[in-house]
C-alpha positions as CSV (number, residue, x, y, z in Angstrom):
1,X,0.0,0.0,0.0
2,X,1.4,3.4,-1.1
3,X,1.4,6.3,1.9
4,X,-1.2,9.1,1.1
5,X,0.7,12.4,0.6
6,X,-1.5,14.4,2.7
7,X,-0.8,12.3,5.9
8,X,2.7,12.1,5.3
9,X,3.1,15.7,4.6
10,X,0.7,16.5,8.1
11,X,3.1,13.8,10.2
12,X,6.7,14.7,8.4
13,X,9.1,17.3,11.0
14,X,8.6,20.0,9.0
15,X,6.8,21.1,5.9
16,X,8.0,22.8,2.6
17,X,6.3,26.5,3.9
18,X,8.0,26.0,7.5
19,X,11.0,25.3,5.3
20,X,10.2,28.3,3.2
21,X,9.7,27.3,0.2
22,X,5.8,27.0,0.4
23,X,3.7,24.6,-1.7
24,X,5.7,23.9,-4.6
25,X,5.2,22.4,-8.4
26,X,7.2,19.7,-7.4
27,X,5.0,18.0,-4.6
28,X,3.7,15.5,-6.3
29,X,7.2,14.8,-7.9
30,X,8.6,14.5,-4.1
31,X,5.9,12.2,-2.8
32,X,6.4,9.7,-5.8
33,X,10.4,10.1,-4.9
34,X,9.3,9.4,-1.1
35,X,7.2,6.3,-2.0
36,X,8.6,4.6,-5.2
37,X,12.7,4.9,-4.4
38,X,12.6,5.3,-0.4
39,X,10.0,3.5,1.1
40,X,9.9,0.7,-1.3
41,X,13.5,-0.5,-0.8
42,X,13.0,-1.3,2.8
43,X,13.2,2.2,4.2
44,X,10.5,2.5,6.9
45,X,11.3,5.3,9.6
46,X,8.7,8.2,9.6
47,X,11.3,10.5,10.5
48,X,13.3,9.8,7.5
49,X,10.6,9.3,5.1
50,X,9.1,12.9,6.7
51,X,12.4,14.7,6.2
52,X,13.0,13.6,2.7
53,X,9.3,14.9,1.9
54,X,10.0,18.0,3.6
55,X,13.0,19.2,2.5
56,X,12.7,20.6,-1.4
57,X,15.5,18.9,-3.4
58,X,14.9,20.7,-6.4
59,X,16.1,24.1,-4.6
60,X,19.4,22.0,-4.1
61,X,20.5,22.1,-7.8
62,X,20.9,24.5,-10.8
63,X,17.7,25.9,-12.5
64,X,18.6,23.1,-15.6
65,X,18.4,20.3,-13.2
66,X,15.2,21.0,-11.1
67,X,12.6,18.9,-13.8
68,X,15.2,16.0,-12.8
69,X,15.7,16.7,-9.1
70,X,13.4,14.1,-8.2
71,X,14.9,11.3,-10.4
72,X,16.7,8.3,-8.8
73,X,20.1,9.6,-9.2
74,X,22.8,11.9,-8.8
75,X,23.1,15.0,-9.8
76,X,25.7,17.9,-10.5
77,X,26.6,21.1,-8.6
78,X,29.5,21.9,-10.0
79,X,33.5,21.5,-9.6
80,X,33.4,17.9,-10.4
81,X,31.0,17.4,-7.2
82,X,27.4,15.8,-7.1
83,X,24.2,15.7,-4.7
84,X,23.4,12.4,-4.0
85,X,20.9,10.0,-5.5
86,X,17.9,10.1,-3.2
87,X,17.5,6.3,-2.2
88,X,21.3,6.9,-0.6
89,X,20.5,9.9,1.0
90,X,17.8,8.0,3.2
91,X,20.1,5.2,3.7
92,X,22.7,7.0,5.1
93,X,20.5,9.1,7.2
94,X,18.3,6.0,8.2
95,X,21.4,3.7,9.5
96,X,22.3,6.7,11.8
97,X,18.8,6.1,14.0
98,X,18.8,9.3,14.8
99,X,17.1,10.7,17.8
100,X,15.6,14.5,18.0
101,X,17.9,15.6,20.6
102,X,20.6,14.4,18.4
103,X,23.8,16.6,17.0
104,X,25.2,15.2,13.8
105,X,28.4,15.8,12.0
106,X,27.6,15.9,8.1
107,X,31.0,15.6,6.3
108,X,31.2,17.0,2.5
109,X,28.6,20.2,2.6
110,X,28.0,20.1,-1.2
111,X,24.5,22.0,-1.9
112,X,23.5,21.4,1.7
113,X,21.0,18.9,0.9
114,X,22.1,16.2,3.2
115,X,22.3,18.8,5.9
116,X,18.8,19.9,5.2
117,X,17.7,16.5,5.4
118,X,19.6,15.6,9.0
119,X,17.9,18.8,10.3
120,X,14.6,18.2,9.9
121,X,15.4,15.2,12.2
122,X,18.2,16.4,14.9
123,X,18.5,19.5,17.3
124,X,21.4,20.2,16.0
125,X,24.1,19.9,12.2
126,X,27.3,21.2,11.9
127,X,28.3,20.8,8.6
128,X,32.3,21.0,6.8
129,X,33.2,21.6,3.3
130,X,36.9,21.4,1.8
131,X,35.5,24.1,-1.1
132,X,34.8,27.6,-0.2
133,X,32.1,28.4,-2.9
134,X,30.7,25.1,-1.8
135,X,30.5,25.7,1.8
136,X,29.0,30.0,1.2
137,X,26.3,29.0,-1.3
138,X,25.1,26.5,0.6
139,X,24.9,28.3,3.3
140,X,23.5,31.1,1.6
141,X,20.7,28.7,0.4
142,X,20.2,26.9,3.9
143,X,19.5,30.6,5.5
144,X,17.3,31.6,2.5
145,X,15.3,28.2,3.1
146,X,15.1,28.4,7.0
147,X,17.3,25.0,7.7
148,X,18.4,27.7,11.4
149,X,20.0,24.7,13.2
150,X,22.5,23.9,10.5
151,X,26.0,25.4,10.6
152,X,28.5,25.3,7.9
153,X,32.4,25.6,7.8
154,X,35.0,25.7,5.6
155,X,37.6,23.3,5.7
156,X,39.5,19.9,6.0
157,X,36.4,16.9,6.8
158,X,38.5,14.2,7.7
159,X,39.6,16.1,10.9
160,X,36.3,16.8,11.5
161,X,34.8,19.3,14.0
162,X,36.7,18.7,17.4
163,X,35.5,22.0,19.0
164,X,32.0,20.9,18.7
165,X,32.3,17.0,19.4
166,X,31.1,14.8,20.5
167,X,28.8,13.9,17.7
168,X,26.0,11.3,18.1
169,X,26.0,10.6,14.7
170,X,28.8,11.3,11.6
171,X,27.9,11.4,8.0
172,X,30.1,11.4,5.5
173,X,29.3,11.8,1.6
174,X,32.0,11.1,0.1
175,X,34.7,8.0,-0.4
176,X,37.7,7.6,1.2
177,X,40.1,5.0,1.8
178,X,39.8,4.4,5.0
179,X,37.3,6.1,8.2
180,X,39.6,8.8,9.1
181,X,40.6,8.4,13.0
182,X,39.6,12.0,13.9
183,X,35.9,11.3,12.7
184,X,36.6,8.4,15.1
185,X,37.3,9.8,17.7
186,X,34.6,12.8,17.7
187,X,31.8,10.0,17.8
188,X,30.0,10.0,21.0
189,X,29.2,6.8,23.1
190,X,26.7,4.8,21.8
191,X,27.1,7.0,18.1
192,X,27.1,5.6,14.5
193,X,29.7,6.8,11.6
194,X,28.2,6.3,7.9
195,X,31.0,6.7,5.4
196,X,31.5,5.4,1.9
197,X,34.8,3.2,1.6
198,X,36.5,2.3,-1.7
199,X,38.4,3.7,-4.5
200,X,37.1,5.4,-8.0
201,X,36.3,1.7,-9.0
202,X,34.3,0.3,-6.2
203,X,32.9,1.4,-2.6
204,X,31.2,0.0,0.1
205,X,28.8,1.5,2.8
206,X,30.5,1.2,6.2
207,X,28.6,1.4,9.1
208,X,30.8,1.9,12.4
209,X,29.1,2.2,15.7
210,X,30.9,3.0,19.0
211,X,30.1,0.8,21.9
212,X,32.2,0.8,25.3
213,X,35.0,2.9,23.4
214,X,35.3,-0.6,20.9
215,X,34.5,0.6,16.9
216,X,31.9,-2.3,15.3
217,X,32.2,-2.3,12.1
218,X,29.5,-3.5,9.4
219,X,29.4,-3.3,5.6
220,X,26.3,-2.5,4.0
221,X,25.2,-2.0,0.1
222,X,28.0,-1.0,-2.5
223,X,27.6,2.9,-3.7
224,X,29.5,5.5,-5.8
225,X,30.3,8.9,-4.2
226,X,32.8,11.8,-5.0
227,X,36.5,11.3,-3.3
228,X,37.0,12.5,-0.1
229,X,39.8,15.1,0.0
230,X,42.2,15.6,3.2
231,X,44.9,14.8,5.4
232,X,42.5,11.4,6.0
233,X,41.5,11.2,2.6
234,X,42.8,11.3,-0.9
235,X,44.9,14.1,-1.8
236,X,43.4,14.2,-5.3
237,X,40.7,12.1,-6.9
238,X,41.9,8.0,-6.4
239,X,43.2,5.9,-9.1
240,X,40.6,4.2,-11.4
């Protein structure tokens, strides 16, 4: 059975005019995404599924992208980067089981979607981005769109944000070779780390959750992000 729009919409943390951008053209686009890509591969939690309905995608991309924002893919935002196929998105967001009194790390800014997403869920994002231009327009767009408890900064993800950890949850979207000890070490007790692991050629979805100072690790679903540049990273995109 599909989920009617209307009650989702009435139960999700936040609705498209709290959000700012009112009732949109793209509603009914959003609600197919919601039901048909999301809820139908297994995603079930109502925060999720209400946050990805919320949040507008479409005002994540460039004007010639929006009649595709809601397409099961990625899409470019420029400099080589993407924002991320939808299905992923939840995924990443769901395995976090986030709580509302949460504060999440979300690694690789890139339009601010994911951050949008994690703070329609969570009291509180703080959100790094190795690319200036990156990290001002989407700040510029998470002000203009009301996303208030989501803070951006410039600079080097792998090392994370120490002055503002610990971190009950830490997403990262983007690859790297390894989960960068720093990101590690800024998860609180009891936290979960999503982060893409892998090369150009192939990555995996880790999952790494933090239980009596002990790191479990659990691989889940292969995926393609963007590489993950810093000190913990790749210092330029990985070989192929």
């Amino acid at each position: 059975m599909s989920w009617n729009w209307k009650h989702l919409r009435e139960h999700s943390p936040e609705t498209s005019e709290e959000t700012g951008a009112g009732e949109d053209a793209f509603a009914e686009k959003r609600a197919a995404m919601v039901e048909k890509q999301i809820r139908r591969r297994g995603i079930q939690d109502p925060a999720v599924l209400g946050a990805m309905l919320a949040v507008p995608r479409h005002e994540f991309v460039a004007e010639q992208y929006q009649a595709q924002a809601y397409e099961d893919g990625p899409l470019p935002i420029g400099g080589g980067q993407t924002i991320s196929q939808p299905y992923m998105v939840a995924l990443m967001t769901a395995v976090l089981g986030l709580k509302p009194s949460d504060r999440v790390l979300d690694v690789g800014t890139g339009s601010g979607y994911q951050a949008a997403v994690l703070s329609r869920i969570v009291a509180e994002v703080y959100s790094i981005e190795v690319r200036e231009d990156l990290r001002a327009e989407a700040k510029r767009r998470l002000e203009r769109l009301g996303y208030n408890n989501v803070q951006v900064f410039q600079g080097d993800g792998t090392l994370g944000l120490p002055e503002h950890a610990p971190y009950d949850g830490v997403l990262v979207a983007a690859a790297a070779p390894g989960v960068p000890q720093p990101l590690l070490e800024q998860l609180a007790e009891g936290g979960r780390l999503a982060i893409p692991i892998g090369d150009a050629g192939y990555q995996e979805l880790e999952l790494v959750v933090r239980t009596a100072g002990r790191f479990e690790r659990k691989r889940l679903d292969a995926c393609q992000f963007v590489p993950l540049i810093g000190y913990h990273g790749w210092p330029e995109a990985p070989p192929r």
